[in-house]
C-alpha positions in Angstrom: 3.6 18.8 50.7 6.2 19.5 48.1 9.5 18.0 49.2 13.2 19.8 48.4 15.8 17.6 46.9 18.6 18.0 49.1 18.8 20.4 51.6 22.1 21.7 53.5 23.2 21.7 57.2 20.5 25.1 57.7 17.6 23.0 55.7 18.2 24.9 53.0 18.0 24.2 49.0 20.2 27.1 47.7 20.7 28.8 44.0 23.1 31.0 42.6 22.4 32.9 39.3 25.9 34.2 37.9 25.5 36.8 35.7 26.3 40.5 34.0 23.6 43.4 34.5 20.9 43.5 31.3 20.7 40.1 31.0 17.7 39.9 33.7 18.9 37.6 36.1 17.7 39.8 39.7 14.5 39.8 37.8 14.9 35.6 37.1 15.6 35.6 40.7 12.7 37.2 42.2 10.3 35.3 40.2 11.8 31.7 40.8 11.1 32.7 44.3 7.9 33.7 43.9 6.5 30.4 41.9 8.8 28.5 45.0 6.3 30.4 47.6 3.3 31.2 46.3 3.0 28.1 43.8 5.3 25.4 46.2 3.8 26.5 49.8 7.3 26.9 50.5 9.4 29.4 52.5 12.1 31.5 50.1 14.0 34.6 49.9 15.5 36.5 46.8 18.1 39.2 46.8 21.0 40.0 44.8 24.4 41.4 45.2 26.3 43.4 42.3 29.5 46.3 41.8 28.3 49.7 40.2 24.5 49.2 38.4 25.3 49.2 35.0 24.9 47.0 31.9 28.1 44.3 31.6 28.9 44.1 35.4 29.2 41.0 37.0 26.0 40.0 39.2 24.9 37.3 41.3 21.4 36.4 42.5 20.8 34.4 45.5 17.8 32.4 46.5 16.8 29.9 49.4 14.2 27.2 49.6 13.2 25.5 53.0 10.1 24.0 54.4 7.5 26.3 56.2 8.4 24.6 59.3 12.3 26.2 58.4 12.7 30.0 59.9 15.0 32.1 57.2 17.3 33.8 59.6 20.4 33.8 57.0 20.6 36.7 54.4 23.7 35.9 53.3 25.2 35.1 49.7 25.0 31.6 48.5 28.1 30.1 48.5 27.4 26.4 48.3 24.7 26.3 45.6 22.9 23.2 45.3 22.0 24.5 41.6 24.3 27.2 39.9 22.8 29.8 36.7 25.4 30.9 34.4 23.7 33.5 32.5 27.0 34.5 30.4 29.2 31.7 29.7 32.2 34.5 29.6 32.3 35.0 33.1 34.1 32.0 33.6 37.2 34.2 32.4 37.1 36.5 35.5 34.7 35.2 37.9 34.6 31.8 39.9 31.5 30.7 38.4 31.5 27.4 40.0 32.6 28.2 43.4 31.3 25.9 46.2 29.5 23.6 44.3 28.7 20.0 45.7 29.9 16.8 44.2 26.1 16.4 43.4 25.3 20.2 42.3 23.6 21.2 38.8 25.5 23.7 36.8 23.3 25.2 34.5 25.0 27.5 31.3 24.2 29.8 29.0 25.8 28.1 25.8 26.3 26.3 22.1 28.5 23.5 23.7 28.0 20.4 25.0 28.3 19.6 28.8 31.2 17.7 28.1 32.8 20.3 26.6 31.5 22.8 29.3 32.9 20.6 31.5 36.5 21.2 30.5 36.0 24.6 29.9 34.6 24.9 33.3 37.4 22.4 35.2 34.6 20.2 37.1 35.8 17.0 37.6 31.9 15.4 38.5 28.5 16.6 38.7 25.7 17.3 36.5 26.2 20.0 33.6 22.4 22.0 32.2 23.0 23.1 28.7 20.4 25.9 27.1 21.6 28.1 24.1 19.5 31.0 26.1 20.7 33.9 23.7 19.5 32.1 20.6 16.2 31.5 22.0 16.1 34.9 23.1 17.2 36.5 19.6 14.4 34.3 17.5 11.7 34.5 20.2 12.2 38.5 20.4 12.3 38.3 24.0 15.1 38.1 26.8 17.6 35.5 28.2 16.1 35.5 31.3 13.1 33.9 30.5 14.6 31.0 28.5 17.6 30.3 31.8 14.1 30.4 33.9 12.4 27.8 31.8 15.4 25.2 32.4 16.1 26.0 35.8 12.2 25.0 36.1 13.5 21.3 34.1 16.2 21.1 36.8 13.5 21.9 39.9 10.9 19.6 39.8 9.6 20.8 42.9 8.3 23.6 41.3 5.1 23.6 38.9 6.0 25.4 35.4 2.4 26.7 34.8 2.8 28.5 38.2 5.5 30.5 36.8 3.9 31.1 33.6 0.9 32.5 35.6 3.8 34.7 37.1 5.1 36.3 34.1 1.5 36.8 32.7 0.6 39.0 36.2 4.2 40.8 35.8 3.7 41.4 32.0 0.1 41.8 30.8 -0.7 45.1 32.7 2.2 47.0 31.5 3.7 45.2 28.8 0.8 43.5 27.6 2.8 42.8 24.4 5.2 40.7 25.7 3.4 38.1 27.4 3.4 35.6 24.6 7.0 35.7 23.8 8.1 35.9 27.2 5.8 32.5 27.5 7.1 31.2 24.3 10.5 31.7 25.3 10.2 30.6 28.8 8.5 26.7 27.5 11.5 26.8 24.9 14.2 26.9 27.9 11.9 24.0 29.6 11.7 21.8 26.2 15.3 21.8 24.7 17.3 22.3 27.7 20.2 19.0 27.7 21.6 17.6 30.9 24.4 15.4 31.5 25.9 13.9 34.5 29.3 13.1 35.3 31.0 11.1 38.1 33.9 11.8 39.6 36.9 9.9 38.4 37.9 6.9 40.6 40.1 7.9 43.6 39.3 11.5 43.8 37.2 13.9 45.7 35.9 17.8 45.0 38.1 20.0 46.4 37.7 21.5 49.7 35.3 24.5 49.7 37.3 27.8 50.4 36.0 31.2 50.0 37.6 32.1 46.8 35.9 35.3 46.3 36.5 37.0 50.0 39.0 39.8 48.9 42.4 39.4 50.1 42.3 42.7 51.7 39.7 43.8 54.3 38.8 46.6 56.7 41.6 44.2 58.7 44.1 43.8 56.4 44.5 46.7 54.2 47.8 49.0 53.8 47.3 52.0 55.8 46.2 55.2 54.0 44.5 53.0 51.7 47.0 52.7 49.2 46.1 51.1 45.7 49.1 48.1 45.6 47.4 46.8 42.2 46.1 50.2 40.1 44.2 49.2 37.1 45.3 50.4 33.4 43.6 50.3 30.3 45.9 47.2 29.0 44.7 44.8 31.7 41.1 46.3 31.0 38.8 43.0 29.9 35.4 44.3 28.4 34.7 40.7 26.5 32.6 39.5 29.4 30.3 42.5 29.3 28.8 40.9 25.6 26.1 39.5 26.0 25.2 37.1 22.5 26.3 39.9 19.7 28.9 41.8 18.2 30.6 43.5 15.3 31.9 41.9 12.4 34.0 44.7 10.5 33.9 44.2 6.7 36.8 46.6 5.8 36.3 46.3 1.3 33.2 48.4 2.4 34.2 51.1 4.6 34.7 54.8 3.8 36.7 55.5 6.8 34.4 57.8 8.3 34.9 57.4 12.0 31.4 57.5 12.3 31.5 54.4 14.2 34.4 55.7 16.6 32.6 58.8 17.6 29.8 56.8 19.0 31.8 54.2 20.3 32.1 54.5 24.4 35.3 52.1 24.5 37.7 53.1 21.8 37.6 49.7 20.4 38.4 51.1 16.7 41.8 51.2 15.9 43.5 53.4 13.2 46.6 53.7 11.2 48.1 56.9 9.4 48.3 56.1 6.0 48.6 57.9 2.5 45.6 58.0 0.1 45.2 58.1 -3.5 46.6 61.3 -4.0 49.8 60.5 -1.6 48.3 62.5 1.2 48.2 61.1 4.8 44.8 60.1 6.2 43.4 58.4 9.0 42.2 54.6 8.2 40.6 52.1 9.8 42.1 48.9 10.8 39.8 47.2 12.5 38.6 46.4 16.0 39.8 45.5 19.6 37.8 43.6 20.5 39.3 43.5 23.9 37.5 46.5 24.8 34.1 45.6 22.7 31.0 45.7 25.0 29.1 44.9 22.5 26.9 47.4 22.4 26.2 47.5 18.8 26.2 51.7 18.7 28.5 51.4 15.6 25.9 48.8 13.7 23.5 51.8 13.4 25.9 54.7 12.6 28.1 53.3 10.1 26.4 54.5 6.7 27.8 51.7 4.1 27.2 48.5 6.4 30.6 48.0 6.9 29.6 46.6 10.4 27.4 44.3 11.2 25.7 42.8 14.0 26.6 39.3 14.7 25.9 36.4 16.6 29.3 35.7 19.0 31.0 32.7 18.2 33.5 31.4 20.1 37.0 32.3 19.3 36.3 34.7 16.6 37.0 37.8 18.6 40.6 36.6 19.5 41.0 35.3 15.7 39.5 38.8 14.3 41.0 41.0 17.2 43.5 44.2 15.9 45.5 45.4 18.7 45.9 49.1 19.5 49.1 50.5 19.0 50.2 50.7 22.7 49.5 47.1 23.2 51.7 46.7 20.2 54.6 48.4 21.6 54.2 46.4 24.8 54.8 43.0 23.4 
């Protein structure tokens, strides 16, 4: 009988995939449970949670493991994961990522850094920290990030037999997508093979701060002002799009652009920024200065209608947006 590693108060071993929607991870989710029950003989339930269904938005998967012998009465969200999936390593701007977490609990991440580096980033003070540049894999293997965060979080549950889930994704693929069985398979055994995993113990003399329900919003059916009055309206200046990118971007290569604004008529965002300006002939004109990248999706629409390759599709390396990012004029005024 296949034995869990740790289990929790209920008898539990719990996961929490953190992630944005189109990078796969309430498919991930479904199908780790399903290798966990029909290739574990264990007992397991899938289900996700997410805002409005649309690609960039923050969403989390949950799943339980416990022994047949274990009745699955709780159906709600995982909030002290054993194991936690960071599918987009930009969450961690806006999102607890790490909420809840044990002294003991695996943070795996979507990422070119090394755990110790992660673990600053992240502000862990112990633990073990999963490494896998998922979106690389994903990008030379033709395939999608979700396979390659499967195929560590396989190497970090060794409860669970790999070639089960590789049966899995062959019975989800072959039918329909027969096409995509071998790089989905390819991609999955590269997330197993070069996924890097460090521990870290707690410094001497301190403890992992008491769990609290970060994420329970402050106002409730309860608490909130009557009428329903917005105290905290949103605006376009505090509007964060970064985390919605999920491995690419534009690079804007201004010696080569015409100034076209084909790029801004497809963009959904208004990321492209423009400045009134006389041309050759002294006559005002309309010219590009670049992009805010504050409000890039990455959605790469303006890759395919600029017409002299001014843009470019790029891998996203950290720090270039705020190095490369041209304000809009508002924000300008504001500062």
């Amino acid at each position: 009988m296949v034995q869990l590693p740790k289990l929790n108060e209920l008898g539990f071993f719990e996961i929490r995939l953190e992630s944005i929607g189109g990078l796969g991870a309430n498919l991930a989710g479904k199908m780790l449970a399903e290798a966990g029950v029909e290739g574990a003989g264990l007992n397991g339930v899938s289900f996700s949670s997410y805002g409005s269904e649309k690609k960039g938005s923050p969403v989390k998967a949950h799943i339980r493991f416990c022994d047949l012998k274990t009745p699955i009465r709780d159906t709600s969200p995982v909030e002290r994961p054993h194991i936690v999936g960071i599918f987009q390593e930009a969450l961690a701007k806006t999102v607890n990522v790490i909420s809840g977490i044990y002294e003991d609990s695996t943070v795996l991440v979507n990422s070119r850094k090394t755990p110790a580096e992660l673990k600053e980033q992240l502000k862990l003070l112990g633990g073990t920290i999963a490494v896998i540049d998922a979106t690389g894999i994903a990008l030379e293997e033709k395939n999608r990030v979700n396979m390659a965060m499967l195929g560590a979080m396989f190497r970090l549950c060794p409860f669970l037999d790999p070639q089960i889930m590789k049966d899995v994704i062959r019975k989800s693929l072959e039918k329909k997508y027969p096409q995509s069985v071998a790089p989905a398979l390819a991609t999955f055994e590269r997330g197993y093979q070069e996924v890097t995993i460090e521990s870290f113990s707690l410094p001497a003399g301190m403890s992992m701060p008491a769990f609290t329900r970060a994420d329970t919003p402050v106002l409730g059916y309860e608490t909130q002002p009557i009428g329903g009055i917005v105290t905290n309206p949103g605006n376009s200046i505090l509007k964060d799009l970064s985390i919605s990118r999920s491995g690419m971007m534009p690079h804007f290569n201004i010696d080569t652009c015409i100034h076209c604004a084909q790029c801004d008529n497809v963009c959904p965002d208004n990321c492209f920024v423009w400045k009134e300006l006389p041309d050759k002939k002294g006559r005002l004109q309309m010219f590009l200065q670049g992009i805010d990248y504050q409000y890039c999706k990455g959605c790469l629409k303006c890759i395919h209608a600029c017409p002299t390759d001014a843009l470019s599709g790029e891998r996203e390396e950290d720090g270039y947006a705020e190095a490369n990012r041209v304000p809009h004029l508002f924000d300008l005024a504001l500062q």
